[in-house]
GUNU-826755 format. One record per residue (C-alpha): y, x, z; residue number from 1; residue in three letters. Coordinates in steps of 0.25 Angstrom, whole numbers, plus 5000, padded with zeros to 4 digits. Each point is the difference from the previous one (the first is absolute). Layout:
! GUNU-826755
<atom <Y X Z> NUM "ala">
...
END
This chain:
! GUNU-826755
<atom <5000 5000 5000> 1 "unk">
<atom <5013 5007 4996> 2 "unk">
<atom <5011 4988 4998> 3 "unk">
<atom <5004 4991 5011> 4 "unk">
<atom <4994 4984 5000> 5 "unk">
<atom <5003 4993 5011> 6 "unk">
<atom <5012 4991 5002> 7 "unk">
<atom <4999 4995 5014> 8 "unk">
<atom <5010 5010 5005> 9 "unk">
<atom <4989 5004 5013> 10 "unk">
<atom <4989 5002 4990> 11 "unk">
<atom <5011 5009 4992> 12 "unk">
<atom <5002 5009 5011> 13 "unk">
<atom <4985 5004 5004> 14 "unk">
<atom <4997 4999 4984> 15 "unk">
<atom <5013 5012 4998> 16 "unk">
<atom <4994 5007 5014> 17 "unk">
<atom <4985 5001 4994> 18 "unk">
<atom <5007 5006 4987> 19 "unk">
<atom <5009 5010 5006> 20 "unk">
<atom <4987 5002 5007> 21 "unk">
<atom <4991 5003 4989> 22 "unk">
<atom <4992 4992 5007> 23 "unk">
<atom <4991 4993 4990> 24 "unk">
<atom <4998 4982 5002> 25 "unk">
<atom <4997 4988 4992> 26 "unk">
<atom <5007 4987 5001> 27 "unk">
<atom <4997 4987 5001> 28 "unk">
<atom <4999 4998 4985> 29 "unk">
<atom <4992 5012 4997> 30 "unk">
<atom <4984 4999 4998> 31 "unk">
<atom <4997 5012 5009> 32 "unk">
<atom <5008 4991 5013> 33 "unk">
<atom <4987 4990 4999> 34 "unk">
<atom <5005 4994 5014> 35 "unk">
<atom <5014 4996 4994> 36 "unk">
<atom <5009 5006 5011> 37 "unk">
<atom <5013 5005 4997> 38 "unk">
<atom <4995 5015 5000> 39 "unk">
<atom <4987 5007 4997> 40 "unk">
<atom <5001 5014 5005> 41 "unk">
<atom <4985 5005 4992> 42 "unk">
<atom <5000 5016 5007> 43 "unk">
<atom <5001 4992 5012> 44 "unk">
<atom <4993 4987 4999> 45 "unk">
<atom <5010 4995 5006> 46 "unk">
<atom <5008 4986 4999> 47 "unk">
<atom <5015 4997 5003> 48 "unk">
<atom <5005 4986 5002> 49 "unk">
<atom <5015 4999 5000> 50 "unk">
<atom <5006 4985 5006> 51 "unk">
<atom <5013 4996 5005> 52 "unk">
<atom <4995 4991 5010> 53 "unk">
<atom <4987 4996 5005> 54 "unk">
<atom <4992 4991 4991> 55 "unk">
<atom <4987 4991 5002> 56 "unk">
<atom <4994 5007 4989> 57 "unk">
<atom <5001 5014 5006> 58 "unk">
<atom <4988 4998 5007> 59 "unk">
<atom <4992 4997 4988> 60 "unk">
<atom <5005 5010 4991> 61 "unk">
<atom <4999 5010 5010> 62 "unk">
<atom <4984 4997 5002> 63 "unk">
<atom <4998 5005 4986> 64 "unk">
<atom <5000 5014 5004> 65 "unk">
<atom <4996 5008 5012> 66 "unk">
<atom <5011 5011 4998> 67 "unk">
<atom <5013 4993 4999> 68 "unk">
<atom <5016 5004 5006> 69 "unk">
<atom <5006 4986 5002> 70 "unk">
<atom <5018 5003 4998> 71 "unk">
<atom <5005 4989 5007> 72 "unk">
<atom <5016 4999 5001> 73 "unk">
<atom <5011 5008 4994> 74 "unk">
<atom <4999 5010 5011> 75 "unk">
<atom <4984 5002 4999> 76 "unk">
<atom <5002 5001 4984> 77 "unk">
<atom <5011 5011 5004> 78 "unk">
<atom <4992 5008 5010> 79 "unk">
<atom <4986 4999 4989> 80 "unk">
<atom <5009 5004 4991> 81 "unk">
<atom <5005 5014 5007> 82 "unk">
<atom <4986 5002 5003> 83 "unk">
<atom <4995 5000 4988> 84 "unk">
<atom <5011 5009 4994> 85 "unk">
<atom <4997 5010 5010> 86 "unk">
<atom <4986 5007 4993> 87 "unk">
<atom <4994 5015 5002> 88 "unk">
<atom <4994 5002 4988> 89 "unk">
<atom <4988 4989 4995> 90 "unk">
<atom <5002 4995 5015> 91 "unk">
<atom <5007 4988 5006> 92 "unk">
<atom <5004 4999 5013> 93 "unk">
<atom <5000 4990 5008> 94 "unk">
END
């Protein structure tokens, strides 16, 4: 993924963190993110779900995956977002 998709402007911001990153992800619409979450993060298998607010359907999307980080808010969105662009090499820290 090398171009910017996502409109929602929290989905923007971890979308432009994994790309400054390097940090290789499917989204939603992409074959490789079988669970349709927002992101698919393949060298991780890990899934990020990005909401504004709680929903009732969070609980069910979140079932589909085991390994899943769950943004809730503007300020969890801001503080997944400086994690991730903080990387050593092929490694995310978290």
């Amino acid at each position: 993924m090398s171009r910017l998709t996502r409109t929602d402007p929290m989905e923007h911001l971890i979308e432009q963190a994994l790309l400054d990153a390097g940090i290789a992800y499917a989204t939603e619409d992409n074959p490789l993110n079988a669970a349709k979450l927002d992101f698919y993060l393949p060298d991780l298998d890990l899934y990020i779900e990005v909401k504004r607010l709680h929903t009732p359907r969070i609980a069910e999307q979140t079932a589909r995956v085991e390994n899943v980080i769950v943004a809730q808010g503007s300020d969890a969105v801001t503080a997944l977002e400086k994690r991730l662009r903080n990387t050593l090499g092929d490694e995310v820290l978290f």
